[in-house]
N, C-alpha and C positions, 0 to 999 in steps of 0.2 A: 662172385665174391659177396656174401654177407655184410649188409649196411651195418656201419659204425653208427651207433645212435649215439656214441660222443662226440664222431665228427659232423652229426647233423644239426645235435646243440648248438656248435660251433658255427656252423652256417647258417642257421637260423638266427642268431645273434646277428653275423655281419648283413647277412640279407634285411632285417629290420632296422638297424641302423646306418647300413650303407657307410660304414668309414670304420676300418680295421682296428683305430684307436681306440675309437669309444665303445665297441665290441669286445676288444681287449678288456677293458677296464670295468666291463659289467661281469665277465667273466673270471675274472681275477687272476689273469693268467698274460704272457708277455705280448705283443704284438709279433716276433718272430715266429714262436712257437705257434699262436696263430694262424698265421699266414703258411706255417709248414703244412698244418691239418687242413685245412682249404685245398691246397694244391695235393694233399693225400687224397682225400674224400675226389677230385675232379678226377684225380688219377684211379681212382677204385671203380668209378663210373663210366668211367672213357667219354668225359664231356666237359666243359667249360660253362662251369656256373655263373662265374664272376663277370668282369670286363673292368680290370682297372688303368685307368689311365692319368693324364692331367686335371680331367674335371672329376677325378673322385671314381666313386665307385658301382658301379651298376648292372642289375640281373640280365643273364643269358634268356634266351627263353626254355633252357634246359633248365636255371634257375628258380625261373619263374613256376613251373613244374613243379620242380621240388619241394620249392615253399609251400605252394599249394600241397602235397601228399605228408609234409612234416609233419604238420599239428596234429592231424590223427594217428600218423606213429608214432610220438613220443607219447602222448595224452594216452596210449592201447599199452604201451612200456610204462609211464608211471603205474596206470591202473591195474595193471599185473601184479606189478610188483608189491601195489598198496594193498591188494588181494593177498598176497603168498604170507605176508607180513602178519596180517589178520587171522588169517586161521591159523600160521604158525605158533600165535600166542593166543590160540582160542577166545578169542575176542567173543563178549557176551554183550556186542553192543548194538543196533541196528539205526541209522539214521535215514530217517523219510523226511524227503524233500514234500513242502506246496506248494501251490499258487495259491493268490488272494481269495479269501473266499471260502478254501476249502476249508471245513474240520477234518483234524485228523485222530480226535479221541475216539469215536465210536469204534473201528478197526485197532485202535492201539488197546482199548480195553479187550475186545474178542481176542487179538493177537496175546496180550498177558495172561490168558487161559490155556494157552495150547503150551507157552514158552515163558513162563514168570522167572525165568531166572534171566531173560533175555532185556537188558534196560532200551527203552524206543528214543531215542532225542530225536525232536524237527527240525528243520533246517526251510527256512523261507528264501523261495527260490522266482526268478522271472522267468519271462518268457526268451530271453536272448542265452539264458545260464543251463535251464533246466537238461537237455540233452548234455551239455559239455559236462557236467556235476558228475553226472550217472557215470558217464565214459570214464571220467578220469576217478574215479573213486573217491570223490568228496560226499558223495551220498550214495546209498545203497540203494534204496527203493523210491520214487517220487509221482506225488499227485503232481499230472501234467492236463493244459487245457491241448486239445488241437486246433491246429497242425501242429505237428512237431516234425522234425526230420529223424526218422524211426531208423537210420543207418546204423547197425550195431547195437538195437532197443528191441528190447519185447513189450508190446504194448498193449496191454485187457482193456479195452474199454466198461466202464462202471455205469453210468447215467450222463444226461442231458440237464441241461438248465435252461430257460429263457435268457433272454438279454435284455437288458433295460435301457432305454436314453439317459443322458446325463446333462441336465439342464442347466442355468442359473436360476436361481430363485422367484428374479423378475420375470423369465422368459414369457412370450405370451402362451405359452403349450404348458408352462407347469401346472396348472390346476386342471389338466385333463388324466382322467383313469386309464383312459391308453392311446397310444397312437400308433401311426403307421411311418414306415420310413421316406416314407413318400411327403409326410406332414415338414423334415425336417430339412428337403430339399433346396439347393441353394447357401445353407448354413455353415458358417466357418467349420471346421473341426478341430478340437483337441485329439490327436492320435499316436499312436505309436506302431512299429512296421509287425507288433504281432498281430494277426489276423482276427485272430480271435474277438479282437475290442475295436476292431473297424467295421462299418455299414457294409451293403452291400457292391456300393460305390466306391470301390479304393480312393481314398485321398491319392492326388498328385505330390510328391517324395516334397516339393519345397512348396506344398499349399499346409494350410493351419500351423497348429504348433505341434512338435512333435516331443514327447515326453518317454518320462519312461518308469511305469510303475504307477499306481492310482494315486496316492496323497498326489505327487506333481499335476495331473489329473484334474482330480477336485477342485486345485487351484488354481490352475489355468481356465477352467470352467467357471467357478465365483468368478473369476473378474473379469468375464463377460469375456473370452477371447475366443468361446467356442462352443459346441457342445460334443459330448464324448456317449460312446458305448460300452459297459461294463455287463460281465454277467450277476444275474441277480443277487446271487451270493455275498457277493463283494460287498454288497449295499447294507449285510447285517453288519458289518464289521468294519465300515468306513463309511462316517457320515461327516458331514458339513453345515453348519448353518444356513449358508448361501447356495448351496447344491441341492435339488431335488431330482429323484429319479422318478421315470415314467415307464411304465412296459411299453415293449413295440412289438405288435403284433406278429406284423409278418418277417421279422428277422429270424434267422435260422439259429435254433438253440446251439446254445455250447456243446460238446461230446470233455466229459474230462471224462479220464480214465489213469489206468495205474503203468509205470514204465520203470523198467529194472534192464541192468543193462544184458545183451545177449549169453555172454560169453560166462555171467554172473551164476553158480550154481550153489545154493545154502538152504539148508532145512528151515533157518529162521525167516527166508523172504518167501520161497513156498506157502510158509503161517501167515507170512502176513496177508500175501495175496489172496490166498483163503478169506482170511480175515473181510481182508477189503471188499470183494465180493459178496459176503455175506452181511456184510452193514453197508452196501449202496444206496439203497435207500434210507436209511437212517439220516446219511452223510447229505443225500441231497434234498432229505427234508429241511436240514438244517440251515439250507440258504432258501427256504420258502418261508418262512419264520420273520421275515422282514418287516418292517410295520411302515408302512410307504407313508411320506410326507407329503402334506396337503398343498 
């Protein structure tokens, strides 16, 4: 039998809130009827999601399952549908996702020569968003840094960029032209779990502070709680009074590169991609342009 993606709505509500009431009530629909769809969807499956009792409510490991496989089928069902909707109304619009750092005008200017009737909007995206964007049709095309998890992505890599340390002002390594990561050993960290802006030395999940996004970054960094790794890029376009950046030699550069989702097939992302590969380097000149602080 074909999964009801309305009775899996349904169960993913109670599964996330765990009590029939308050899944009702987000749902906007009764608690009986409810409770009927649940016992529908277990019966369509031939499994027992739930387990309700006196102490409430709680996942089968059949449920636990399920939870786990829902978000990417309903997230592949909206994006379909946010797809069918688009070209059904010849949509003349393209929105590219970034990360910190990147430009996205050189490619949108090349991209306006092939398709000027096509308008480009950006959309600034992280590192915890960027895949989920794509999938579910909030963006169409997006500058991503690696790793990413490529499930359902086509992914062109573009260029490379160095990394930089991310100091305080006072540190004793700010007034050097480069260092090594070996210089910065033993050092608190300001981090966050994309890879991308970590050392070579994974922080431990409850060592430093963990943020999320560079401003939080920069300022957990001024006020001495840490130091942090950015790619160099980031550093034209996000400064601090109290924050100095240093290059480190032997950290492994960045890879950004261009991701458009798999399943995604359009004349106007084709262009861009185009586009985008033929201004790569323009684009990763544009984070060498830095003017490093003393």
């Amino acid at each position: 039998m074909d999964l009801d993606l309305r009775k899996l709505r349904y169960f993913v509500a109670v599964a996330d809130k765990l009590h029939f009431g308050r899944a009702a009530e987000e749902l906007h629909i009764a608690q009986p009827v409810l409770s009927r769809q649940i016992r529908a969807l277990e019966h369509d499956l031939g499994a027992a999601l739930l387990t309700r009792d006196s102490h409430g409510v709680a996942l089968t490991d059949a449920g636990r399952q399920l939870l786990t496989d829902a978000g990417p089928l309903l997230a592949s069902a909206q994006a379909a549908r946010h797809r069918v909707t688009v070209a059904a109304r010849g949509s003349r619009r393209l929105v590219v996702g970034f990360r910190a750092g990147i430009v996205v005008t050189p490619a949108a200017r090349a991209f306006a020569t092939r398709q000027p009737e096509v308008v480009v909007d950006v959309q600034r995206i992280e590192w915890d968003d960027q895949a989920a964007m794509l999938l579910d049709g909030r963006i169409d095309v997006a500058y991503v840094r690696l790793p990413i998890d490529e499930t359902g992505l086509r992914v062109t890599p573009l260029y490379t960029e160095p990394r930089v340390a991310v100091l305080p002002a006072a540190h004793r390594l700010a007034g050097k032209e480069q260092i090594t990561e070996a210089d910065l050993a033993g050092e608190p960290l300001v981090w966050h779990p994309d890879a991308s802006t970590q050392p070579t030395r994974r922080p431990h999940p409850n060592a430093g502070y963990l943020v999320r996004g560079v401003d939080e970054t920069l300022e957990h960094v001024a006020a001495g709680r840490g130091v942090s790794f950015l790619a160099r890029s980031a550093t034209v376009f996000y400064t601090h009074p109290e924050v100095v950046f240093v290059p480190v030699t032997d950290l492994a550069p960045e890879q950004v590169c261009l991701a458009v989702p798999a399943a995604r097939t359009s004349p106007a992302i084709d262009a861009f991609l185009a586009a985008a590969r033929e201004t790569a380097e323009i684009t990763a000149e544009c984070g060498n342009n830095e003017m490093w602080q003393p």
